[in-house]
C-alpha positions, 0 to 999 in steps of 0.5 A: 513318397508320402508325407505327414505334412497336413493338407494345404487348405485348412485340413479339408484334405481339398486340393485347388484342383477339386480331387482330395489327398487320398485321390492323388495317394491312390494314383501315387499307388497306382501301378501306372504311376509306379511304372512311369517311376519306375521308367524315369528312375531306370534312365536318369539313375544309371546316366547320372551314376555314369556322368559323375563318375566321368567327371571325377575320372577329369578331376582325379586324371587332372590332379594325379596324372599331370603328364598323361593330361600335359601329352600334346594332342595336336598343337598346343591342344592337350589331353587335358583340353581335350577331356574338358571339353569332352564333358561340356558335349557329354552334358549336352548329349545326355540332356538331349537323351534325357529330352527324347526319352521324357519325350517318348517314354515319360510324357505319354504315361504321364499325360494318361495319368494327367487326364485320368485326373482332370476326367475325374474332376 
């Protein structure tokens, strides 16, 4: 995403790392760059999508499904429960999903860009 904001230092187009804007715009262009996007937005969109949806499934079943939520499972435990805590593991599950797929698809593409960048300087 490009801006129109002016270079951090004074309008020299000089970042602190020594490349200028336009190298970093080139990468941002660059289909490598687009590729690691596009690998990232594939992965977190839909599971976000999916995680929202589940939750608004809890809290539309939790105020327009009473006894469906009141049904006891076992004990004094309800469906209601149940589904409350379901949303805590679904919360760990995907931040766990996310951290082995930015662990084997995101960081090698990034760490080529990365010393792309920092061989250049």
């Amino acid at each position: 995403m490009a801006t129109e904001a002016p270079p951090p230092q004074g309008g020299t187009g000089q970042i602190r790392t020594g490349h200028t804007t336009q190298e970093f715009v080139e990468v941002q262009q660059s289909a490598e760059f687009g590729e690691l996007r596009r690998s990232h937005r594939s992965f977190a969109f839909p599971l976000t999508i999916a995680f929202i949806a589940w939750y608004l499934l809890y809290v539309l079943l939790s105020n327009y499904a009473g006894g469906l939520m009141g049904t006891k499972v076992l004990g004094n435990i309800n469906v209601a429960l149940v589904l409350g805590l379901a949303q805590f593991v679904t919360t760990f599950l995907i931040a766990w999903f996310y951290s082995r797929h930015a662990a084997t698809q995101l960081d090698p593409k990034s760490e080529a860009i990365k010393s792309r960048m920092e061989g250049d300087a």
